[in-house]
Backbone bond lengths (Angstrom), bond angles and torsions (degrees), N, CA, C in turn:
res aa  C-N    CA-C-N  psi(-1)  N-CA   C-N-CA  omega(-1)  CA-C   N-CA-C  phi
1 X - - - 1.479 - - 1.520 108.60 -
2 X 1.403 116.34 115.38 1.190 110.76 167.81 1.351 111.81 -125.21
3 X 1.994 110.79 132.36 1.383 124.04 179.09 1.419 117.96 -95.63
4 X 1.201 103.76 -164.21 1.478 108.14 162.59 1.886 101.25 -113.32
5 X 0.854 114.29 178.06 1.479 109.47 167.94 1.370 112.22 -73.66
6 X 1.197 113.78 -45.25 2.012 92.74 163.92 0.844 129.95 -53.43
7 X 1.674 112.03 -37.44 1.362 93.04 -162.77 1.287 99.67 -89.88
8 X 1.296 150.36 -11.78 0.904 126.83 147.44 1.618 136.64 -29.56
9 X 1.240 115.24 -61.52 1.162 121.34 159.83 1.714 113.26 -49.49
10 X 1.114 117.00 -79.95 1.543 108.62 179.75 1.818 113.54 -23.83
11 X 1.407 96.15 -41.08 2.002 100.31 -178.09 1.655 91.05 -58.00
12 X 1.333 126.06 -64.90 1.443 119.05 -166.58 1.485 134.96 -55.69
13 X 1.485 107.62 -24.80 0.759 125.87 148.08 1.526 128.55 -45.26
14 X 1.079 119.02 -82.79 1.428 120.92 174.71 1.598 102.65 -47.50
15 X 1.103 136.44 -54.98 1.422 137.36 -173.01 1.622 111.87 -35.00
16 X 1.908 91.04 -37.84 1.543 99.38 -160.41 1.842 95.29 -69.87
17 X 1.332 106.47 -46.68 1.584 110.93 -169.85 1.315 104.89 -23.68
């Protein structure tokens, strides 16, 4: 899996919800 650094973050985000 390769992200970008947002979207990484953006994924964790939602995960967290």
């Amino acid at each position: 899996i390769k992200l970008t650094a947002q979207e990484e973050v953006a994924l964790e985000l939602r995960a967290s919800q």
